[in-house]
C-alpha positions as CSV (number, residue, x, y, z in Angstrom):
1,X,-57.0,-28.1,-64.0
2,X,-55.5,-24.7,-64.5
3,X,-57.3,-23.4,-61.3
4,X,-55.9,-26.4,-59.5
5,X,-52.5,-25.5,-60.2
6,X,-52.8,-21.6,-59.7
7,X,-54.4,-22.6,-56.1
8,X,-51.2,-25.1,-55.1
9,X,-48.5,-22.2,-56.7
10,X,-50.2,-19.7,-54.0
11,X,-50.2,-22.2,-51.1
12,X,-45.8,-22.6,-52.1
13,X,-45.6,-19.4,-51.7
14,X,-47.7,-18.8,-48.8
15,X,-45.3,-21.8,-47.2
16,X,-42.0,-20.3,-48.2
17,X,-42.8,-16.9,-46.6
18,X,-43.7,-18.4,-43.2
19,X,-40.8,-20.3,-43.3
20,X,-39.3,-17.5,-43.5
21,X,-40.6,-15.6,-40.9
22,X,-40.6,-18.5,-38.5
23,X,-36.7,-18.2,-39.3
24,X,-36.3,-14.6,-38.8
25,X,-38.5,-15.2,-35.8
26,X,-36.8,-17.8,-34.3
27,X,-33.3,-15.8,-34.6
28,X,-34.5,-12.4,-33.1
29,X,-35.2,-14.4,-30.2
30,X,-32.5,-15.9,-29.9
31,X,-30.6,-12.3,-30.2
32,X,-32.9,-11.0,-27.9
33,X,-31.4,-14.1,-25.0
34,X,-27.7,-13.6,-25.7
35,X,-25.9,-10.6,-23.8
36,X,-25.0,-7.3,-25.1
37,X,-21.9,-7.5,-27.4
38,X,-19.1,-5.1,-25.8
39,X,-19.4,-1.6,-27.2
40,X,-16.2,-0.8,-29.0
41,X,-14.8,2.7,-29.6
42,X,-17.7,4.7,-28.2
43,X,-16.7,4.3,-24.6
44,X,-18.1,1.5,-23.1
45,X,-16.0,-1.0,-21.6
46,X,-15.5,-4.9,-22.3
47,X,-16.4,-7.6,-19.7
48,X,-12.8,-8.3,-19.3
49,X,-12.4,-4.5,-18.7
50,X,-15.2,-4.0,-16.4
51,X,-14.0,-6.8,-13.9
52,X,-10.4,-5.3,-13.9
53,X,-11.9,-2.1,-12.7
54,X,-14.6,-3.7,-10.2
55,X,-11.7,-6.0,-8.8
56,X,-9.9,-3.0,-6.0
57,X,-6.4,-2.8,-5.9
58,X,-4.4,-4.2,-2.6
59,X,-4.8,-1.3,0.4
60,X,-2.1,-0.7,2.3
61,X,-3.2,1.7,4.0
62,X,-4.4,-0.3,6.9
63,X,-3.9,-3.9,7.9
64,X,-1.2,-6.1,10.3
65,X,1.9,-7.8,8.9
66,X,3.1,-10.4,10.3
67,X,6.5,-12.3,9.5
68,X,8.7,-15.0,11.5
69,X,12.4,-14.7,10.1
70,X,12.0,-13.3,6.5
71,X,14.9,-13.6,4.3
72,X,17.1,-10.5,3.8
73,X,18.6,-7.5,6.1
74,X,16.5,-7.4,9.6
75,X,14.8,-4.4,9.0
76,X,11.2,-3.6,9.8
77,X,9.1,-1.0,8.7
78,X,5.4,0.7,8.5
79,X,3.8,3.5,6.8
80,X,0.6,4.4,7.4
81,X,-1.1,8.1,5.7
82,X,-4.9,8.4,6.8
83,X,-6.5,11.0,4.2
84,X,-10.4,10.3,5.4
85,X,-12.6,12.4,7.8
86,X,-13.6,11.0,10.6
87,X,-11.8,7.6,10.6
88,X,-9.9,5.8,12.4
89,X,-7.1,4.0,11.1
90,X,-4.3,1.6,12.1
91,X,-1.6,-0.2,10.9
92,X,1.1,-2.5,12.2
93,X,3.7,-4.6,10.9
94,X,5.7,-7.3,13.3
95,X,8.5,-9.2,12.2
96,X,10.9,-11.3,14.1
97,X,15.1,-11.5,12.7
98,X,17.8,-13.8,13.7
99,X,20.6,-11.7,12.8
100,X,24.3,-13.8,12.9
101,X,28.2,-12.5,12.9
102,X,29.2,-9.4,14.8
103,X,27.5,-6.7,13.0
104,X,24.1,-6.3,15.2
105,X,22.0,-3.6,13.4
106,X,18.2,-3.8,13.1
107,X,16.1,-1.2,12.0
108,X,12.5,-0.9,13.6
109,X,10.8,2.2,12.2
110,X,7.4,3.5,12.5
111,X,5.8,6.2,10.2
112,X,2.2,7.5,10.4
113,X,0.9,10.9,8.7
114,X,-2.8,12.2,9.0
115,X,-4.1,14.5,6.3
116,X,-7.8,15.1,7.4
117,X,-10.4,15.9,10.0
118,X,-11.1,14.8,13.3
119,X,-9.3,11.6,12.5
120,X,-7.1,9.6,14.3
121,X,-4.2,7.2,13.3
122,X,-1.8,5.3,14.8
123,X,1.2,3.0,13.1
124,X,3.1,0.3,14.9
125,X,6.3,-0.9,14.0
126,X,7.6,-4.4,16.3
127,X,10.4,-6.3,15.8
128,X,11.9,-9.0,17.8
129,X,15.9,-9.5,17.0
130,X,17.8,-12.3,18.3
131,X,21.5,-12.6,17.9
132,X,24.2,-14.5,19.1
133,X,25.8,-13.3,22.7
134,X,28.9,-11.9,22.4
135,X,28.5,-10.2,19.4
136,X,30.4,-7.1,19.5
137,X,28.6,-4.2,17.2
138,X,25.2,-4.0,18.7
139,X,23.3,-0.9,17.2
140,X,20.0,-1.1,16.9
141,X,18.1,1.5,15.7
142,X,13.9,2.4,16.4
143,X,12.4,4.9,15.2
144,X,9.2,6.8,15.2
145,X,7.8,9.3,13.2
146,X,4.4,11.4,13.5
147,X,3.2,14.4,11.7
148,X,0.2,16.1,11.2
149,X,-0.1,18.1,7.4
150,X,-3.3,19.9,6.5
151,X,-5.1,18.4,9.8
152,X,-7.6,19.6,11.9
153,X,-8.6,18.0,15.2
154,X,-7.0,14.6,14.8
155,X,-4.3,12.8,16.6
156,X,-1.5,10.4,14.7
157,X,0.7,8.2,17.2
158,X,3.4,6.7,15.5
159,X,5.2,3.8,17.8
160,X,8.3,1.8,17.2
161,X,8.6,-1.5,20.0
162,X,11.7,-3.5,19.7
163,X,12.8,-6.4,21.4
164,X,17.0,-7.3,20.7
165,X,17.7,-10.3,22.7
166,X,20.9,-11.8,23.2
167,X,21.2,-15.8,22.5
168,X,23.6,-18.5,22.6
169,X,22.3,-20.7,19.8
170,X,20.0,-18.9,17.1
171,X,19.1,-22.8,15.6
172,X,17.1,-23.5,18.8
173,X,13.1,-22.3,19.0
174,X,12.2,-18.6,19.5
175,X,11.1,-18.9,23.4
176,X,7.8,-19.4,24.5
177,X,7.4,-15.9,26.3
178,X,8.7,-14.3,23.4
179,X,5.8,-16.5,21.1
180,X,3.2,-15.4,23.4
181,X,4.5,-11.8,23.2
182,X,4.5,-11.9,19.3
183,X,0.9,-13.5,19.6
184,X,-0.8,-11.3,21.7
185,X,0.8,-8.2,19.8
186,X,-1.1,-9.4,16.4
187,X,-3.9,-10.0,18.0
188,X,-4.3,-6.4,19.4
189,X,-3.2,-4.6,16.2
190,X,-5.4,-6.8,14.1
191,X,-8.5,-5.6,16.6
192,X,-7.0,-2.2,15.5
193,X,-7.3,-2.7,11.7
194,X,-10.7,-3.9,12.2
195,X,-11.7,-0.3,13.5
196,X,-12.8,2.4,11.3
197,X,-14.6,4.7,13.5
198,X,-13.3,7.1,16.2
199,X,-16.7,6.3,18.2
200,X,-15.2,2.5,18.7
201,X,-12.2,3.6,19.6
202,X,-9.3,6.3,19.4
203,X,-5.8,6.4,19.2
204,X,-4.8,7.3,22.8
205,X,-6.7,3.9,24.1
206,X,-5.2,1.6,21.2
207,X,-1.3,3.0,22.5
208,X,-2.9,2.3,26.3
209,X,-3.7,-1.1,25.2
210,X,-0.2,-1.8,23.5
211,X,1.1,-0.6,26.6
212,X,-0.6,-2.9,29.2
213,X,0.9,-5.2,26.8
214,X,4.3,-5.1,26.9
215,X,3.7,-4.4,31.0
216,X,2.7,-8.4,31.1
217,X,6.1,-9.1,30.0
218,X,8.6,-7.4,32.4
219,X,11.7,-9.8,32.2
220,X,11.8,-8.8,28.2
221,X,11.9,-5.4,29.4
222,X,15.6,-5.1,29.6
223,X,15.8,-5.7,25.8
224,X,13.0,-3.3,25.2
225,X,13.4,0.0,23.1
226,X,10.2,1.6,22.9
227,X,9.8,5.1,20.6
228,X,6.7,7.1,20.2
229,X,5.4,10.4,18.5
230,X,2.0,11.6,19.5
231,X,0.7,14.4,17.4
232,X,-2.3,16.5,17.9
233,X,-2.0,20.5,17.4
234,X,-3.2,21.4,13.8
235,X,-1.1,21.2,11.0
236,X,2.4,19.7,13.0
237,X,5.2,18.3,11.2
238,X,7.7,16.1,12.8
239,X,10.5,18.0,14.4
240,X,8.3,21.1,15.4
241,X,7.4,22.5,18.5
242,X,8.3,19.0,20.1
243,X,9.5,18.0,23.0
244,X,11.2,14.6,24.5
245,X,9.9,11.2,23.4
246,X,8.4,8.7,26.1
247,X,6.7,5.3,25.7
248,X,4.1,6.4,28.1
249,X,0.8,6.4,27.2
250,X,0.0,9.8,28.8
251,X,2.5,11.7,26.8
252,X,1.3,14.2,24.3
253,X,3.0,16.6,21.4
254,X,6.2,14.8,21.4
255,X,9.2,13.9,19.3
256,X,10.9,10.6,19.0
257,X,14.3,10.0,21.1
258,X,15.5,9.1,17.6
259,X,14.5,11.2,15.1
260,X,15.7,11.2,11.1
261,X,15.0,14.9,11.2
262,X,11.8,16.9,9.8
263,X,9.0,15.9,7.5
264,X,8.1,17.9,4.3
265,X,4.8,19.3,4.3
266,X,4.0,17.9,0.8
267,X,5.3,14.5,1.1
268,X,5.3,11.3,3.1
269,X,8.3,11.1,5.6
270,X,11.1,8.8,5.0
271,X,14.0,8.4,6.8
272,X,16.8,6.1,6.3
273,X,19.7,4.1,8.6
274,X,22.0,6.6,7.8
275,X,20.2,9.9,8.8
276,X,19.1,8.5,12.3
277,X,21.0,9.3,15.1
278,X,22.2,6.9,18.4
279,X,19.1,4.2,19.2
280,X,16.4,4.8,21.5
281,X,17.4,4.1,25.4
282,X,15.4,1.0,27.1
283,X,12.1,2.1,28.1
284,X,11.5,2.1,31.9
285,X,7.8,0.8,32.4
């Protein structure tokens, strides 16, 4: 009887010791499907972390803007600074204004900056602004600005296009030249943005292309103020060794017909409604 009992003590313990390793078992397993925990002081970063920094910021340095009568003072504007080698870049914004009363005053302004090699940029400022016939303070301003800092062998074009078109009701629909105008403007500038390489295409062909553009619509001509800056010596800030501006295509180191003044070697340029002198004159095509 005594053995009997000795025999079934050893077979409880045998059975509580693999439950208990059938336990520990079953839970390293269990560890071993569940993800990593997120490290905590010693560098490593949390999931919530890790997606922020996956998850790129908005680029603006290339891309097309487009906007039909935005809310606010009828000014349009585009910066564009190209910093990579080899690339091509463009950017464009294109924004329609009905501006009412007597004070007639858009700004259109165009900024492009290259910092790199062999690289070409071009920016692209167009704005359409309608406003009522008669009006008696009609100033529009369009600007462009190029420069070249710390560049070698690369050309920056920077173009201001802008359409102010008298009307005798702003209510009624923009007109349908003007829409297809508008339209096939985007279209071309997003074909731009979707460039990166100088092989597909360069700067000089992109302003040709613009160009044969606004040459389909010759009756809008006569509200047309057309500004460009082509820049391609080495190392050529705005406002140096420049000459007179001309929409044409063919036109090379140049300075704007409107010009803000020079741009500092060490920062973007700017320029404001105040520091810019008499507008542009109509282009002749």
């Amino acid at each position: 009887m005594a053995s009997l009992v000795r025999a079934s003590a050893c077979m409880t313990r045998w059975r509580v010791i693999w439950a208990v390793s059938f336990v520990v078992l079953f839970v390293a397993a269990i560890g071993c499907d569940e993800p990593p925990p997120a490290a905590g002081g010693s560098g490593g970063a949390s999931p919530t972390a890790a997606g922020a920094t996956a998850t790129p910021a908005p680029s603006f340095d290339a891309g097309v803007i487009l906007e039909e009568f935005p809310d606010g003072a009828p000014r349009n504007e585009v910066r564009l600074q190209n910093k990579q080698d080899g690339r091509f870049m463009a950017r464009a914004s294109i924004r329609m204004h009905r501006i009412k009363g007597d004070d007639v005053t858009p700004v259109n302004l165009a900024l492009a900056q290259a910092t790199c090699t062999d690289c070409q940029t071009i920016a692209v400022a167009v704005q359409v602004a309608f406003y009522e016939r008669g009006a008696h303070n009609v100033q529009p301003q369009n600007i462009a600005i190029a420069s070249n800092v710390g560049c070698t062998h690369c050309v920056t074009i920077a173009r201001a296009i802008q359409y102010v078109i008298p009307v005798d009701d702003l209510k009624k629909d923009v007109p349908d030249e003007v829409k297809r105008l508008v339209k096939d403007l985007d279209k071309e500038a997003r074909y731009f943005a979707s460039i990166k390489s100088i092989d597909e295409l360069n700067s000089d062909e992109a302003n040709r292309r613009l160009q044969r553009i606004l040459d389909q619509y010759a009756d809008l001509q006569q509200y047309l103020h057309d500004a460009m800056t082509v820049r391609t010596r080495d190392n050529e800030e705005e406002g140096q060794n420049g000459e007179g501006a001309s929409p044409s295509p063919s036109q090379g180191d140049a300075s704007p017909t409107a010009s803000p003044g020079s741009a500092s070697p060490t920062a973007f340029p700017t320029a404001s409604p105040s520091e810019a002198p008499s507008p542009s004159p109509t282009a002749t095509p």
